[in-house]
Structures are given as structure tokens and as C-alpha cells.
C-alpha positions as CSV (number, residue, x, y, z in Angstrom):
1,X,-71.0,38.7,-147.7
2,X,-74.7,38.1,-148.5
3,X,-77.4,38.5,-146.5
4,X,-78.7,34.8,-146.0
5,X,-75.1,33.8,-145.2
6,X,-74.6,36.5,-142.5
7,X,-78.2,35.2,-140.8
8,X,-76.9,31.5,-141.5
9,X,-73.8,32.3,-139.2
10,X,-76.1,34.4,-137.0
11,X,-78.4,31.3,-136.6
12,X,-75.2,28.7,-136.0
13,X,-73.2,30.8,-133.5
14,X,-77.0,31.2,-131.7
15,X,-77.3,27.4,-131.6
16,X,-74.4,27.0,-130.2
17,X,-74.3,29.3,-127.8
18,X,-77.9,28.0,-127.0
19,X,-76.2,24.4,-126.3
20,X,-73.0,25.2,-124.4
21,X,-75.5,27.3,-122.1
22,X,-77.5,24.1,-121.9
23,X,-75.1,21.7,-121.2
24,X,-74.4,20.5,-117.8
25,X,-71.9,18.2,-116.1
26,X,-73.9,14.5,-114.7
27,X,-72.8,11.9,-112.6
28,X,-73.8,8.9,-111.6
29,X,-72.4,7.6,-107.6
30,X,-72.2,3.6,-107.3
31,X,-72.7,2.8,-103.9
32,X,-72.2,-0.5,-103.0
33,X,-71.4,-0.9,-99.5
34,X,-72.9,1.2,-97.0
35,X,-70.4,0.8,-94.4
36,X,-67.2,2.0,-96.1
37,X,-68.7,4.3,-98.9
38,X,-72.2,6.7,-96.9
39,X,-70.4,9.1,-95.0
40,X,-67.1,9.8,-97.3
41,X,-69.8,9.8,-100.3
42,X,-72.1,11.8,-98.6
43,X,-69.8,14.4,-97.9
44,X,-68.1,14.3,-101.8
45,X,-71.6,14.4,-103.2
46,X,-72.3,17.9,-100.7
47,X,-68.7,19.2,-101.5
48,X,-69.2,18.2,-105.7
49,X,-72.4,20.2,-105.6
50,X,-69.9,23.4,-103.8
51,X,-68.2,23.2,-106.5
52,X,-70.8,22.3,-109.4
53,X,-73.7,23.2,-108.1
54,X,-75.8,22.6,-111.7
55,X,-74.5,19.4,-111.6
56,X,-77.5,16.5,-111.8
57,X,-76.2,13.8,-109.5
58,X,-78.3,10.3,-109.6
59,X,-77.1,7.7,-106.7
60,X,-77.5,4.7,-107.0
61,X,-77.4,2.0,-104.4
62,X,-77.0,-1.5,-104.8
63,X,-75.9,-4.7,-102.4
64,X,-74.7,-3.4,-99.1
65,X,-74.9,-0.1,-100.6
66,X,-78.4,0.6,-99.8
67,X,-78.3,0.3,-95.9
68,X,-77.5,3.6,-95.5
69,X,-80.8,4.9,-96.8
70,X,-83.0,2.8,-94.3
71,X,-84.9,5.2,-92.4
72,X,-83.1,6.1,-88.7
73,X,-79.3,4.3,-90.4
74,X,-76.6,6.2,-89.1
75,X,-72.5,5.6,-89.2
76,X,-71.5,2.4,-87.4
77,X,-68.4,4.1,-86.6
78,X,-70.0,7.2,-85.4
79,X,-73.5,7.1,-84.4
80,X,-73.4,11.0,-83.9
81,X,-73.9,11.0,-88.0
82,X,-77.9,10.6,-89.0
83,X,-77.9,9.9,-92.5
84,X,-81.6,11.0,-93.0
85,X,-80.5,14.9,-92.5
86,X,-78.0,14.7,-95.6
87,X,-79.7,13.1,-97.8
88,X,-82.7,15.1,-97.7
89,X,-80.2,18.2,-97.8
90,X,-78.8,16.8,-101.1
91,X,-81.9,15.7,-102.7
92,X,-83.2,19.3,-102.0
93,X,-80.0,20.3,-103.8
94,X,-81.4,18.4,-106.5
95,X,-79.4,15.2,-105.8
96,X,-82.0,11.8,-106.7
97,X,-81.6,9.0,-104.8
98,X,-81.9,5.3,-106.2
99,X,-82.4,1.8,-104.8
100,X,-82.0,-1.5,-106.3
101,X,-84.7,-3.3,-106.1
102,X,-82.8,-7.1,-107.1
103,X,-81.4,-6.0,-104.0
104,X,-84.3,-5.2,-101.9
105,X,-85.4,-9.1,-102.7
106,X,-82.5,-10.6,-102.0
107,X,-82.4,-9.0,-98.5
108,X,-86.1,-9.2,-97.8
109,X,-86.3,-5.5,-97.5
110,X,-89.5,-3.2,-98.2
111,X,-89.6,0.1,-99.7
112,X,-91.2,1.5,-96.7
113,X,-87.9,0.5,-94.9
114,X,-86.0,3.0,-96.7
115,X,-86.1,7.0,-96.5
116,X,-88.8,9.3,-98.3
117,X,-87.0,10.9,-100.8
118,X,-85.4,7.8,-102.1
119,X,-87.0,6.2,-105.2
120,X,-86.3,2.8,-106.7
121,X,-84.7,1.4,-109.8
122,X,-85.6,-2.5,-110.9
123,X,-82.0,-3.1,-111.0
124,X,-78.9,-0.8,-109.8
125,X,-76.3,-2.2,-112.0
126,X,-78.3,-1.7,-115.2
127,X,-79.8,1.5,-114.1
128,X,-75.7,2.8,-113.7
129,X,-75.2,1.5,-117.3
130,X,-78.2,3.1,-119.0
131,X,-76.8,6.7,-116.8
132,X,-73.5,5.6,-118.4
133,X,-73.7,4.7,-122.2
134,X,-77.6,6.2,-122.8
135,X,-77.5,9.5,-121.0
136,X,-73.5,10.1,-121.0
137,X,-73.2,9.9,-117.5
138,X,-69.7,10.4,-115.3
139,X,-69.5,7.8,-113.1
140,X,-67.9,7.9,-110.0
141,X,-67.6,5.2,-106.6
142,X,-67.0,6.7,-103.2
């Protein structure tokens, strides 16, 4: 074999290996109501990351979904759970955090209403499409 086709399969199985090493599993979470879907998805997102942990992991809360990332919100069903404490423990696992603003409107919320390390998104359901169909996002509802 020649020499420039022994460094052309050098160079492809390099690229390759380049990518596959690159490549990393993502999901998006749809939250939609806070009430049925924060602690259970809470807890999948903390146990997905066990698992995965390079996984990159973008919430996104929309409608009822996004009560659970008010600042002091904890489980209706057991106030013992805080909900501040794990999601700062996931977004320092690298977790992001994103609320509907279409939503904030419609339920005259404010961002400062809502916890640090969550960020904002103009609208939730296009934001989970973009993750979907642009970036080749999993997606996956608590």
C-alpha cells in the first residue's frame, strides 16, 4: 500500500476516533406541572447523571411546570423536600435550568421570583423543539 493511502486511513480512523470521543448523550426534561413531575424528575435527573454523568441535561419548564423553581418552593406533599438544594446540586453537575417566559406573563411572575441558577427561555415549547430537531436532543417528561 502506498504511503499517502496508509496516512489517508491514518487521518480517517483519527477523525473518527476524535468524534466518537466527542460525542456525548443530551437531553432535554419537559416539565410541565410542578406538582406531579419536581420531585420524581428531580431525582431521575440526579440518578441519569449516576449513570451518565457527561450527559448535558437542559430543563425546561413551562405552565405549572415552573413553580417548582420559585425561590423557598418545596413538595406540597412533603414540605421536608426544599427544592433549592437539588437544583443547585444539579446545575453544579452541569444540569441548566430553563423557564418559560410566555409563562412567566401569563402568571404575572418575575424573574426574581424564581431561583439563581435558573435562566430563562422566550418560550419553553419552542426552546424544547429547537433542543429536539436543531441540536438532536433526547427528550424525556418526568
Amino acid at each position: 500500500m502506498n504511503r499517502r493511502i496508509q496516512r489517508l486511513i491514518a487521518t480517517t480512523a483519527l477523525v473518527l476516533g476524535m468524534s466518537a470521543a466527542l460525542a456525548q448523550d443530551k437531553v432535554v426534561y419537559h416539565f410541565d406541572n410542578s406538582d406531579t413531575q419536581a420531585t420524581a424528575g428531580l431525582r431521575t435527573l440526579r440518578n441519569y447523571l449516576d449513570t451518565a454523568p457527561g450527559t448535558q441535561i437542559v430543563a425546561v419548564a413551562l405552565g405549572d411546570g415552573v413553580h417548582f423553581l420559585k425561590e423557598g418552593a418545596k413538595d406540597k406533599k412533603n414540605p421536608n423536600i426544599d427544592y433549592g438544594p437539588l437544583i443547585s446540586d444539579l446545575v453544579a453537575r452541569g444540569v441548566k435550568f430553563e423557564i418559560c417566559e410566555l409563562t412567566m406573563r401569563a402568571l404575572d411572575l418575575k424573574k426574581e421570583q424564581f431561583v439563581m441558577d435558573a435562566g430563562f427561555t422566550p418560550s419553553g415549547v419552542v426552546r424544547i423543539g429547537q433542543l429536539q430537531f436543531r441540536e438532536h436532543y433526547g427528550y424525556i417528561k418526568p
